[in-house]
C-alpha positions as CSV (number, residue, x, y, z in Angstrom):
1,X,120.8,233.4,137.1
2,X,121.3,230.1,138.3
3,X,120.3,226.9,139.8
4,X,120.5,224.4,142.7
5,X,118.9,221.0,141.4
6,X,116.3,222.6,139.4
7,X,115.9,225.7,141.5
8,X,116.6,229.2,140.2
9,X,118.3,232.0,142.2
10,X,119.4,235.6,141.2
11,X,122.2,236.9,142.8
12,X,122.2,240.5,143.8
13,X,125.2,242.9,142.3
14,X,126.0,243.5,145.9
15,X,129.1,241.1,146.2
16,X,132.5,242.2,147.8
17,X,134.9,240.1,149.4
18,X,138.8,239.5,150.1
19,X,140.5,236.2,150.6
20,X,139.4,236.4,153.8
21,X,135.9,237.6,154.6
22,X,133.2,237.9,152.1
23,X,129.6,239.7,152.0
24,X,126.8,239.0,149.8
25,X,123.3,239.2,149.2
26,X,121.3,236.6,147.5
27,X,117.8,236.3,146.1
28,X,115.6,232.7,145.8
29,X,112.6,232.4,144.2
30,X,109.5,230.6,146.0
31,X,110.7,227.3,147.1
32,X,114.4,227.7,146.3
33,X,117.1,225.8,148.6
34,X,120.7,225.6,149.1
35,X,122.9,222.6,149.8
36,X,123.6,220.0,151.5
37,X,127.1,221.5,151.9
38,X,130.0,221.3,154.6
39,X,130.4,224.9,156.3
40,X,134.0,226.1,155.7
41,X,133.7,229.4,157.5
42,X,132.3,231.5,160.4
43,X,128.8,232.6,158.7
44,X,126.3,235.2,159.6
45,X,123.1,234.9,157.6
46,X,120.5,237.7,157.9
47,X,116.9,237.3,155.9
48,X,115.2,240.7,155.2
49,X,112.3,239.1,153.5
50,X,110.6,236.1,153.0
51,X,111.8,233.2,155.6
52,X,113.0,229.4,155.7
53,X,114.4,227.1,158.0
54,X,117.6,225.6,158.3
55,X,118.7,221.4,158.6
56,X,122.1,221.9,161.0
57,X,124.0,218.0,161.8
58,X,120.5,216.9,161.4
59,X,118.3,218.9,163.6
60,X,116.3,222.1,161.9
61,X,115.6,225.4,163.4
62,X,113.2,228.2,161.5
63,X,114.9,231.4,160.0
64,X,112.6,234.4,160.5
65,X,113.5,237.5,158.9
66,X,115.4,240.5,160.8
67,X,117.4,237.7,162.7
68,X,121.0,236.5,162.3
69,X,121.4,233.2,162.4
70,X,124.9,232.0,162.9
71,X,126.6,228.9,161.4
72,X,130.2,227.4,162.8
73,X,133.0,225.7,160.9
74,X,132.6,222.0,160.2
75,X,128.7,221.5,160.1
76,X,126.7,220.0,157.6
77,X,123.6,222.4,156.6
78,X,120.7,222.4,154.2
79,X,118.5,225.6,153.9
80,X,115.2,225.9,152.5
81,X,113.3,229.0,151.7
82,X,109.9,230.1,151.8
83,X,107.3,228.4,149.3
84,X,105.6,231.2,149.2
85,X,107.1,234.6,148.7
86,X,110.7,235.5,147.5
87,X,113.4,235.1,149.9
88,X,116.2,238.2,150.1
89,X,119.1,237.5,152.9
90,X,122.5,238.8,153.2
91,X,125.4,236.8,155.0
92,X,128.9,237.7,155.7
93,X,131.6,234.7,156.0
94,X,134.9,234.7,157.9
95,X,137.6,232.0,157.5
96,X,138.6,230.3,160.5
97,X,141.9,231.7,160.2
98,X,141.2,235.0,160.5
99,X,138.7,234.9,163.2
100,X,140.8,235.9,166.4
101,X,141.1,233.7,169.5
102,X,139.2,235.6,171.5
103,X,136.0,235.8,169.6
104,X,136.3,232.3,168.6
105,X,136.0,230.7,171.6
106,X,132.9,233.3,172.4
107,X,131.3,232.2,168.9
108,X,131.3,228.9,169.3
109,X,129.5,229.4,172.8
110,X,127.4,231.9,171.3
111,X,123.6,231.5,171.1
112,X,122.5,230.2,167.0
113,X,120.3,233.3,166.2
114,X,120.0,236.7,167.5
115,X,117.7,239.4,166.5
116,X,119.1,241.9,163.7
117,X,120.4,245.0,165.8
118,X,120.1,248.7,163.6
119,X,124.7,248.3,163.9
120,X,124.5,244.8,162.1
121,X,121.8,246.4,158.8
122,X,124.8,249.7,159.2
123,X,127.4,247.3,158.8
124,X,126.0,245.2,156.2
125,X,125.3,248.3,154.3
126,X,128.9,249.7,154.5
127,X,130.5,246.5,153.4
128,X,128.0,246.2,150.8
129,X,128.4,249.9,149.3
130,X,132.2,249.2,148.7
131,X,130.9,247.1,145.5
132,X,134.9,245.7,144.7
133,X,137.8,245.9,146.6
134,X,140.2,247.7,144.5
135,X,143.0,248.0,147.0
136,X,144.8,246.8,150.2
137,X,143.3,249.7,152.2
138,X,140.1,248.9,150.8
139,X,140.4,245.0,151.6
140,X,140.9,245.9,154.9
141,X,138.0,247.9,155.7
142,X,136.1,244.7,154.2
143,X,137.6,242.4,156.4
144,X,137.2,244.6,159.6
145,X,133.9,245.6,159.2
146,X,133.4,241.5,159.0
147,X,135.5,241.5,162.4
148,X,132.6,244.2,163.5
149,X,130.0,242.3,162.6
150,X,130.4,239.2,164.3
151,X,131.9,241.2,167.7
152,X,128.2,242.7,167.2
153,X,126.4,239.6,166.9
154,X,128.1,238.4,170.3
155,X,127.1,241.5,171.8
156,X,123.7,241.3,170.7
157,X,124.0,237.9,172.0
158,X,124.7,239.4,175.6
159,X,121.7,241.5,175.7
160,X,119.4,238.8,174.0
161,X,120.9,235.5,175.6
162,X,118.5,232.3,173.5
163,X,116.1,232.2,176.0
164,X,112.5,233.6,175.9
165,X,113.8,235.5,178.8
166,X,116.7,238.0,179.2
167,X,118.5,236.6,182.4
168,X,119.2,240.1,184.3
169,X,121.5,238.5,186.5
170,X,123.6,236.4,184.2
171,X,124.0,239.8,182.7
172,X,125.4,242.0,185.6
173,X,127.2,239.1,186.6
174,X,129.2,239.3,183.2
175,X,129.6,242.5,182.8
176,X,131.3,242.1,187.0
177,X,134.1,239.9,185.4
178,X,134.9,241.8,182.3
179,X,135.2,245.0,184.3
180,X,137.1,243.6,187.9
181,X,139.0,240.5,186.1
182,X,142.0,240.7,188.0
183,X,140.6,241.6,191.5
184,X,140.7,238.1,194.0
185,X,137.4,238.6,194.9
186,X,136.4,238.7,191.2
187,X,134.1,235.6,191.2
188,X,132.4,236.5,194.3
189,X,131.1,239.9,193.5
190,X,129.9,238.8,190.3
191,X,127.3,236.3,192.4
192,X,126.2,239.2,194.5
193,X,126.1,240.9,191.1
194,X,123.7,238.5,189.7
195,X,121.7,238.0,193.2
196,X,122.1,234.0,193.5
197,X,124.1,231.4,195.1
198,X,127.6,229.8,193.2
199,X,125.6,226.6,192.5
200,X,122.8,229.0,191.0
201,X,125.7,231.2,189.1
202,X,127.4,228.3,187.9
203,X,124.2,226.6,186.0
204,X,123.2,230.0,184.6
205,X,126.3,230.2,183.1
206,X,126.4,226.3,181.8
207,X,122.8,227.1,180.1
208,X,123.2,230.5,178.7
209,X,127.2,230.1,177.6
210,X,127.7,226.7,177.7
211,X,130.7,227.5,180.6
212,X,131.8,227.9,184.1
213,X,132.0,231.2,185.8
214,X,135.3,230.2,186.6
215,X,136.2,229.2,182.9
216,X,134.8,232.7,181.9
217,X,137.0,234.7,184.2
218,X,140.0,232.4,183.1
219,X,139.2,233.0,179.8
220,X,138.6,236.8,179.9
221,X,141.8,237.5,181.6
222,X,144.1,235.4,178.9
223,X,141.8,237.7,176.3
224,X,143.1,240.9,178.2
225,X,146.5,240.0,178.9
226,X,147.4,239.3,175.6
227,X,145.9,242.4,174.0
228,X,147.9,244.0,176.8
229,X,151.1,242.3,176.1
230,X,151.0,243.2,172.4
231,X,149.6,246.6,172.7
232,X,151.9,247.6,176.0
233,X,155.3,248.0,177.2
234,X,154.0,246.1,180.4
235,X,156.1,243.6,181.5
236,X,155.0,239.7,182.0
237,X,155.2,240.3,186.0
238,X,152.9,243.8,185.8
239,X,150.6,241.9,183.3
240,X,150.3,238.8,185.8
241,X,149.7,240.9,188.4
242,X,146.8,242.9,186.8
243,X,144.8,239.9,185.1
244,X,145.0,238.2,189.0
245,X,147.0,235.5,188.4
246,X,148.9,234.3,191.6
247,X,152.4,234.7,189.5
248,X,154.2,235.2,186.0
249,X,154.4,231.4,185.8
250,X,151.1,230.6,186.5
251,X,150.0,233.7,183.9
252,X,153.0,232.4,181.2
253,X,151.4,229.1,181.7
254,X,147.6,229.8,181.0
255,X,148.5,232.2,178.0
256,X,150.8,229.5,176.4
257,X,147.4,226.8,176.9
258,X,145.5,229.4,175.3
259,X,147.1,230.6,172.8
260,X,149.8,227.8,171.5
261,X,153.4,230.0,172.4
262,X,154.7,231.7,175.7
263,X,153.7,235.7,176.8
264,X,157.2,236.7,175.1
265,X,156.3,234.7,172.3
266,X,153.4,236.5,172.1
267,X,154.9,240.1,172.3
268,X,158.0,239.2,169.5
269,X,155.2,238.2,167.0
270,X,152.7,241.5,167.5
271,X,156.1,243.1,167.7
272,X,158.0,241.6,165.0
């Protein structure tokens, strides 16, 4: 037992983490609240029962149980739980770190709450029945089914975009760019995809993902190219070529803003 200015909580024996990623699941009694507090990490936070609402930079949002709620690096939060009834949530923490590229920039993009798909209560659950991590082996299943988790969330976040209503469109036109990325006509197909003009894709986008179809497309092909130049033999011109960039300069150029070092750079450290 313990308490937060007065407040008792129980934590569950359900704890397991590595330097990492952590899971946990946590218990508050009628009334019970957490913080103010800096968030450190990428955070998933899923009530089963009970409820609460959440204080994020000053503006609040309700928690309702059987959705995740996510929380970014850097923000200042305050939670408080139900009055009424016990409050029982799990959450699952990533350092920033650890979190790859890729999935950061679609995270920090991402819609705040989801509802809680049957994959995110499996993955919970798996994590959660490890109990310790009593090897490297073991800390890596932790940390990966962490990785899971939040890929998850952004998927769920695909097919439940934070609107009242899925946006259809938005949807096929997504789905357009991941699977022709490297084709020229790339951007246009994905408007006849979605059944609207460029003006009309372009603020669907900017609402729903916070982005430009064109930043999406630029974005998805440095996300394949570099898992392409660590997990291939490809060379930097073949790669260029099949991501759609005009050359290898113009590819080596928009992998080294992404990413910090050059496509070879790249390659020697997944290599090394």
């Amino acid at each position: 037992m313990g308490n937060y200015h007065g407040k008792e909580y129980a934590w569950v024996n359900r704890q397991v983490r590595t330097s990492r990623v952590g899971f946990g699941r946590v218990k508050y009694i009628p009334g019970g609240y957490c913080g103010p507090r800096r968030q450190r990490d990428y955070q998933i936070v899923v009530i089963h029962a009970g409820g609460g609402r959440v204080t994020v930079d000053g503006e609040t949002r309700p928690l309702p149980a059987e959705h995740a709620a996510l929380f970014l690096p850097g923000h200042r939060e305050h939670f408080v739980f139900s009055a009424e009834q016990e409050t029982d949530h799990v959450w699952c923490s990533i350092r920033p770190r650890f979190m790859p590229e890729g999935l950061r920039w679609r995270l920090d993009r991402a819609p705040g709450m989801v509802p809680c798909s049957e994959m995110m209560h499996r993955l919970f659950s798996a994590a959660q029945g490890s109990r310790r991590v009593t090897s490297p082996a073991a800390g890596r299943v932790v940390e990966y089914l962490g990785l899971a988790l939040f890929a998850e969330f952004l998927h769920q976040a695909e097919l439940w975009p934070h609107r009242e209503r899925r946006d259809e469109g938005l949807s096929r036109a997504m789905a357009c760019i991941e699977e022709s990325f490297g084709d020229e006509g790339c951007l246009a197909r994905a408007r006849l995809a979605a059944g609207c003009s460029a003006s009309g894709l372009n603020q669907r986008f900017r609402r729903h993902l916070g982005t430009s179809p064109a930043r999406f497309l630029w974005m998805t092909r440095v996300e394949r190219g570099v898992s392409m130049l660590r997990d291939t033999g490809l060379t930097v011109a073949e790669i260029s070529s099949l991501c759609g960039c005009k050359n290898p300069f113009h590819f080596s150029r928009i992998v080294k803003r992404s990413q910090g070092i050059s496509p070879r750079e790249v390659r020697r450290a997944a290599w090394k």
